[in-house]
C-alpha positions in Angstrom: 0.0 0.0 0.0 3.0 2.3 0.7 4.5 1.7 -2.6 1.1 2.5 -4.3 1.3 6.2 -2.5 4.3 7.0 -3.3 3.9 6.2 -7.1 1.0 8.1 -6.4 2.2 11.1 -5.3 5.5 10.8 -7.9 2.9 10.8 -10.4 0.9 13.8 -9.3 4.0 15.7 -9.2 5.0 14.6 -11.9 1.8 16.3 -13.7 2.1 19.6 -11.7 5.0 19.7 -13.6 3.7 19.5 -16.4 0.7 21.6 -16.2 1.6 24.3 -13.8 -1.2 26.6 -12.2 0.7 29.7 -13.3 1.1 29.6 -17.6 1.7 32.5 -20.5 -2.1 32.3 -22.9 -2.0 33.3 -25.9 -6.1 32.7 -26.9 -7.4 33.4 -24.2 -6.7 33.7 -20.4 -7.4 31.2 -17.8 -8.1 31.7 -14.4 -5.7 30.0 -12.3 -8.8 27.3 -10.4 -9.9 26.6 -14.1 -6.2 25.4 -14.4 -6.3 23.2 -11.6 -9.6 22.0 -12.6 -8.2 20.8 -15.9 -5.1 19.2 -14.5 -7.0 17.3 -11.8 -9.2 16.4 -14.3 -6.0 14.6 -16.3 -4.7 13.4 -13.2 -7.7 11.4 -11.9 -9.1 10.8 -15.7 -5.6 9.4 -17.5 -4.7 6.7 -15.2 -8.9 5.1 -15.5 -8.6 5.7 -19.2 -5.5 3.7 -19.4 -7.3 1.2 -17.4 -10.4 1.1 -19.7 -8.6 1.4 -22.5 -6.6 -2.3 -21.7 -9.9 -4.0 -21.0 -11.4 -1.9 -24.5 -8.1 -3.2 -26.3 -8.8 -7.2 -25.2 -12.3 -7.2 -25.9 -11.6 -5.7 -29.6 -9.0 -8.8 -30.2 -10.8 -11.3 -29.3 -13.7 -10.5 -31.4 -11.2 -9.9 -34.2 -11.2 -6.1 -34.9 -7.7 -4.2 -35.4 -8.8 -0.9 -36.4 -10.1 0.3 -32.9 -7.4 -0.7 -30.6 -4.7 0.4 -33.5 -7.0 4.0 -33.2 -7.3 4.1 -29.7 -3.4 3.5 -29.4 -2.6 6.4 -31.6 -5.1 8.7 -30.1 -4.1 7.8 -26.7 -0.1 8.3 -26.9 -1.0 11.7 -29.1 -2.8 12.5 -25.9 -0.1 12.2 -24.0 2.3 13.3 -25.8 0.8 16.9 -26.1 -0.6 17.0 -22.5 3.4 16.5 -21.2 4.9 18.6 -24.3 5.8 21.5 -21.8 6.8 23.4 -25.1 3.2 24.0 -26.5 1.6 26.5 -24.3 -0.5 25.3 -21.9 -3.9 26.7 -23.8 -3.3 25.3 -26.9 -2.7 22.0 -25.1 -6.2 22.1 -24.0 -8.0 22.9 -27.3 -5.8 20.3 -28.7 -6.9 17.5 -25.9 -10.3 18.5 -26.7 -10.1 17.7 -30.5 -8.7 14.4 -29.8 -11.9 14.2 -27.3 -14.0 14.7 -30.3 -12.3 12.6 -32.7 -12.8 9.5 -30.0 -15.9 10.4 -29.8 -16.9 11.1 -33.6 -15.2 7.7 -34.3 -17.3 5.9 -32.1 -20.8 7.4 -33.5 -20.0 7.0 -36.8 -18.0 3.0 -36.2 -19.9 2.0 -32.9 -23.5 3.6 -33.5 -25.9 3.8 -30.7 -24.1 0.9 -28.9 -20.8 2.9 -27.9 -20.3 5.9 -25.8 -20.0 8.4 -28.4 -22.9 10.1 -27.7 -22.3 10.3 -23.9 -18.6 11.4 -24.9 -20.2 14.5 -26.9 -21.6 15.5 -23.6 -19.1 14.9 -21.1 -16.5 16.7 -23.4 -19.4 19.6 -23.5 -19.5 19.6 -19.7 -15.4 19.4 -19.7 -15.4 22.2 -22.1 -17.4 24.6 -19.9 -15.6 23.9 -17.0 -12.2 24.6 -18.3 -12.3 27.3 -20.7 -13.9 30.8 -19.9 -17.3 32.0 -20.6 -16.8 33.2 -24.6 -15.5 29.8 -25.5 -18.2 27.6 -23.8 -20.9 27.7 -26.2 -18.5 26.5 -29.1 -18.7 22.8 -28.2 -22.6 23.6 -28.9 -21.8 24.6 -32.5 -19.6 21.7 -32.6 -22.1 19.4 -31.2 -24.6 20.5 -34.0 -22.6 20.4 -37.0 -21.6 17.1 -36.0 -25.3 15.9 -35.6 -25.9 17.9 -39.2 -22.9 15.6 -40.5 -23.8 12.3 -39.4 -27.5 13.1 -40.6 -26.3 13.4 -43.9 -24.4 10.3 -43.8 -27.4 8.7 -42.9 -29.8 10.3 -45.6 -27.3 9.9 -48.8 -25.7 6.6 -47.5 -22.3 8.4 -47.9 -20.5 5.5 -46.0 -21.7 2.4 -44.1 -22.2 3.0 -40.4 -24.4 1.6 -37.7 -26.4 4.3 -37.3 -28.0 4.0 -40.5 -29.0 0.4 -39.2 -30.6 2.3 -36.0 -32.5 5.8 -37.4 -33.9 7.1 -40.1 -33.0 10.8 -40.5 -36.6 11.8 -39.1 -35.3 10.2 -35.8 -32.0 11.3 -36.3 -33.0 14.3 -36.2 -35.2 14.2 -33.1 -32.0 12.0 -31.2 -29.4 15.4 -32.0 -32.3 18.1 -31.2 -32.3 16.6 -28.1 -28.8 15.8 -27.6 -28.2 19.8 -28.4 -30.7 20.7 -26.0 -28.9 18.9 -22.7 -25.6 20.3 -24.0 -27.3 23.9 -24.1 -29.1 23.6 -20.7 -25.9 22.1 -19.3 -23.8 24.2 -20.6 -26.0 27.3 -19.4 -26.1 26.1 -16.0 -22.7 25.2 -15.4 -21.4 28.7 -16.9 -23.9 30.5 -14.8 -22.5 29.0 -11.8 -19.2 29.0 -12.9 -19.6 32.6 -13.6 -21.1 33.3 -10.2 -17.7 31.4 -8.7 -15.3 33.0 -10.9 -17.3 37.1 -9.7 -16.7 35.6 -6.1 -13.4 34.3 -6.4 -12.7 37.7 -8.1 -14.2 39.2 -5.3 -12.3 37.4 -2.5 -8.8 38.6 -4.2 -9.8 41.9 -4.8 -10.5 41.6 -0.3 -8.0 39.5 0.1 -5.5 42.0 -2.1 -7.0 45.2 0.3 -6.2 43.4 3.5 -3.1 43.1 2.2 -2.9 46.6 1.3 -4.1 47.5 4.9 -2.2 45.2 7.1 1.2 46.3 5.1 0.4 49.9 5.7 -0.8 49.1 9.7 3.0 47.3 9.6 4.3 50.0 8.3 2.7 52.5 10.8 3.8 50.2 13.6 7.3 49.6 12.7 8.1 53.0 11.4 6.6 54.9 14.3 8.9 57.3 16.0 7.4 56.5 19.3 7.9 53.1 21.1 5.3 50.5 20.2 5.5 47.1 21.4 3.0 43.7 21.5 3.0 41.7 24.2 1.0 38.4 25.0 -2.4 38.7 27.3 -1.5 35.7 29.4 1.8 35.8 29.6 3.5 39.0 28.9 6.0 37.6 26.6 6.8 40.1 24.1 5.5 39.1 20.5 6.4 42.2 18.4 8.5 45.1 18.9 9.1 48.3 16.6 12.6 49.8 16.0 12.1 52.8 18.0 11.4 50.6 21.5 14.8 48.9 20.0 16.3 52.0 19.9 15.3 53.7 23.1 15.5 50.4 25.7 19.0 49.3 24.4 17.5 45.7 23.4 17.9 44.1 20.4 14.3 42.6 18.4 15.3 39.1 19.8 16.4 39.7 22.6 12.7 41.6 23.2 10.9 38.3 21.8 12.5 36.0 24.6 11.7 38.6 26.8 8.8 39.1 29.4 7.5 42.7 30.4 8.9 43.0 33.3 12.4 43.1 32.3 11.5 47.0 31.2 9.7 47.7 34.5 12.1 48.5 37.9 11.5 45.6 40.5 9.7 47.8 43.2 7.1 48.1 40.4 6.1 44.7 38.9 3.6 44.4 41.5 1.6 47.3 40.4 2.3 45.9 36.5 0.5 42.9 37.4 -2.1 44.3 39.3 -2.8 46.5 36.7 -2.9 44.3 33.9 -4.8 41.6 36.2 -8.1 44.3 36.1 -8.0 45.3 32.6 -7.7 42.2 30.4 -11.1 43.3 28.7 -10.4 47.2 28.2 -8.3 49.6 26.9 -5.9 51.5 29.7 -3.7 54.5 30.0 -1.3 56.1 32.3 1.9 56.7 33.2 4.4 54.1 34.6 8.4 53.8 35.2 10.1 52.0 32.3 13.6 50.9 32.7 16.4 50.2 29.9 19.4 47.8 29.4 21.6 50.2 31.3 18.9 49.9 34.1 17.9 53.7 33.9 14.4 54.2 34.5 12.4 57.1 32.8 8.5 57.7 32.9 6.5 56.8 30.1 2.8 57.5 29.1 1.2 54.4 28.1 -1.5 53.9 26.0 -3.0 50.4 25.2 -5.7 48.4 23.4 -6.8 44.8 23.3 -5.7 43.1 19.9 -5.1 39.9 18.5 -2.0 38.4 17.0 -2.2 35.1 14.3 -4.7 34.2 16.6 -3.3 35.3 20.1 -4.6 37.5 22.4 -2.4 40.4 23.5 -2.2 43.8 24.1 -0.9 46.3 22.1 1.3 49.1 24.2 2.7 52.7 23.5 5.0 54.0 24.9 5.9 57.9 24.8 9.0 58.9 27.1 7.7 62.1 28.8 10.6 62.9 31.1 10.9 66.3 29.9 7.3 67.1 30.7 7.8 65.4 34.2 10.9 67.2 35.0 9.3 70.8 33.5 5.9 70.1 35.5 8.5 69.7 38.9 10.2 73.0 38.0 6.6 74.2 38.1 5.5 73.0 41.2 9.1 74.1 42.6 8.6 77.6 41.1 5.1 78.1 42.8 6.4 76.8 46.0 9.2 79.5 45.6 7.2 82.0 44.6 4.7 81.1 48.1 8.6 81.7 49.9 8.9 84.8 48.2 5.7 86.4 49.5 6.6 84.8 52.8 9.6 86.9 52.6 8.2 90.0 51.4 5.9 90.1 54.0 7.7 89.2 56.6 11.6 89.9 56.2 11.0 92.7 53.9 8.4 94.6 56.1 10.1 94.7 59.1 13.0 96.8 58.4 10.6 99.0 55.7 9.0 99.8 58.5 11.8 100.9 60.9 13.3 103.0 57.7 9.5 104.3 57.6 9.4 105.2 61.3 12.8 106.6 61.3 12.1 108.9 58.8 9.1 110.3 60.6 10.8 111.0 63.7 14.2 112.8 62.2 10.7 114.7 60.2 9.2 115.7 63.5 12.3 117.2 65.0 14.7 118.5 61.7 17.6 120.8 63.9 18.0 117.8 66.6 21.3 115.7 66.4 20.1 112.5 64.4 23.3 110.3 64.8 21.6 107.4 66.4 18.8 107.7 64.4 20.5 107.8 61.0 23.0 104.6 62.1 19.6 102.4 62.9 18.3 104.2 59.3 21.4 102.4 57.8 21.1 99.2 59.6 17.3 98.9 58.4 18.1 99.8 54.5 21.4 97.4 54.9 18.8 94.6 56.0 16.3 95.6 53.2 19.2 95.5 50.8 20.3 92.0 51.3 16.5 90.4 51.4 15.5 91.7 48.0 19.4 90.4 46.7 18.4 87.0 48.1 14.3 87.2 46.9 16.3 88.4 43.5 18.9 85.4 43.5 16.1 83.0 44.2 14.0 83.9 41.2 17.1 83.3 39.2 18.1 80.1 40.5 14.2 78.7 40.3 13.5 80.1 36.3 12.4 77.5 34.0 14.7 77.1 31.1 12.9 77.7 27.2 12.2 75.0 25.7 
């Protein structure tokens, strides 16, 4: 049994090579699946013919007739020969193993009358026609089919040359045997290319889908893995990483494989994988966004804003993650907060360290007013004092405000 497969599948190969899916027409183009249809057709049909034709072959020599097996021998190895001859391009192949269809079954009308399968033959080879050949060629095995009926109906009405059929109808019944012989073929024919035809708009269909998907998923890669800001995949269950674009390569220090045999937490600080799971443990169903502590190779950690969303991967549920470093708006939102905290100091000051000697300079000033010929020396060395101690708050308030500015961006 194993050495009947393995012929087998040698000699299926052995006709894919022969009759490959993708072919140069020159009549007319063929869809790819009508291809296939004709070459499994060959490949289940050849190897029962060979079989019917040895039983055919006996049966003709022991009742003593030479010129059908002698035909059948010729017509069979021209069969062949044309269906391997790899030279002859692959439509003309088929029109060609068509003709020798006919000529079987012509010779067996005209030699075999009623008796043989040359009738049937005219059909199958009309079914075999539609199926193989696209919708403008279909119908001609119809034309064919009739002018052969026309033929043999004049053999049979001038006795042209002897044949069985003369033996069986008269040309009245002739004719009614080929109008109805026509009329399957037509009906058969119509069905099989309106189905066919319904397939083929489908199939078309499907690759013109199948061709957009393409288009999309290429251009959703694209966005991914030319993104300037980290993006990265990682599995729902797990946390393995499944995908990774070149700017998380570029900012974590890890190469794409060393990401892929890599689990989340590698990029998260250890005081922090608690709240990763946690997190990630509540929101397996929904979207989330935040910002986290992300850590590279080097072990520097830096806060990101994440944003994620539930996807799937060939099948695998994961989440899909970015990443946007926003140290700088962390660090300028602290100089903030440290600004408005200084700014609460300086008020602090000004009403408290800067008021009190403003108002002995103030007071001062009123009493040297009240009495201008008396001898002011005391007075005028606590004025100084006061003005020294003013002096030296607003240089600090003044140095403070300089120290705390926020550089431009």
């Amino acid at each position: 049994m194993g050495g009947v497969k393995l012929y087998w599948k040698k000699y299926r190969k052995a006709i894919e090579h022969v009759i490959p899916v993708e072919n140069q027409f020159t009549l007319f183009r063929i869809s790819s699946w009508r291809v296939m249809l004709f070459r499994n057709t060959i490949t289940y049909c050849l190897p029962v013919s060979l079989v019917g034709l040895v039983l055919f072959l006996i049966h003709e020599f022991m009742t003593g007739r030479v010129f059908f097996p002698v035909f059948m021998v010729i017509v069979v190895i021209l069969l062949m020969g044309f269906v391997i001859n790899r030279k002859i391009e692959l439509d003309y192949r088929m029109v060609i193993v068509v003709i020798l269809l006919y000529l079987i079954a012509l010779i067996y009308l005209i030699f075999v009358g009623s008796d043989g399968p040359g009738a049937l033959y005219l059909l199958i080879i009309t079914f075999f026609t539609a199926m193989i050949f696209p919708p403008k060629a279909t119908y001609i095995p119809l034309i064919i089919n009739t002018l052969i009926c026309i033929g043999i109906g004049l053999v049979i009405k001038f006795h042209i040359f002897p044949t069985p059929l003369s033996d069986t109808y008269d040309l009245t019944l002739w004719v009614a045997y080929s109008v109805n012989l026509i009329f399957v073929s037509f009906v058969s024919v119509l069905m099989i290319s309106s189905i066919l035809n319904g397939f083929e708009k489908t199939r078309i269909k499907e690759v013109m889908l199948l061709k957009k998907l393409d288009a999309s998923e290429r251009y959703y890669r694209n966005v991914f893995d030319s993104n300037p800001v980290p993006m990265y995949i990682f599995e729902l269950n797990t946390g393995n990483f499944l995908k990774v674009n070149d700017a998380a390569v570029k900012k974590y220090g890890y190469s794409k494989e060393e990401f892929l045999s890599m689990n989340i937490t590698k990029i998260r600080p250890t005081s922090e994988i608690s709240k990763l799971m946690d997190i990630f443990s509540t929101i397996k169903t929904r979207t989330y966004s935040g910002i986290l502590t992300h850590m590279n190779k080097e072990g520097q950690s830096f806060p990101v804003e994440i944003d994620t969303n539930i996807v799937s991967l060939d099948g695998v549920d994961a989440r899909l993650v970015l990443a946007t470093d926003v140290s700088k708006r962390v660090n300028y939102v602290r100089m903030i907060e440290k600004q408005n905290q200084d700014f609460k100091d300086i008020a602090w000051i000004q009403s408290h360290k800067v008021r009190a000697p403003l108002t002995n300079i103030m007071s001062l000033t009123e009493m040297m007013l009240q009495n201008p010929h008396g001898d002011h020396i005391d007075l005028l060395y606590m004025l100084k004092e006061s003005t020294t101690q003013l002096n030296e708050t607003i240089e600090s308030i003044v140095h403070q405000a300089e120290e705390n500015q926020i550089p431009p961006e």
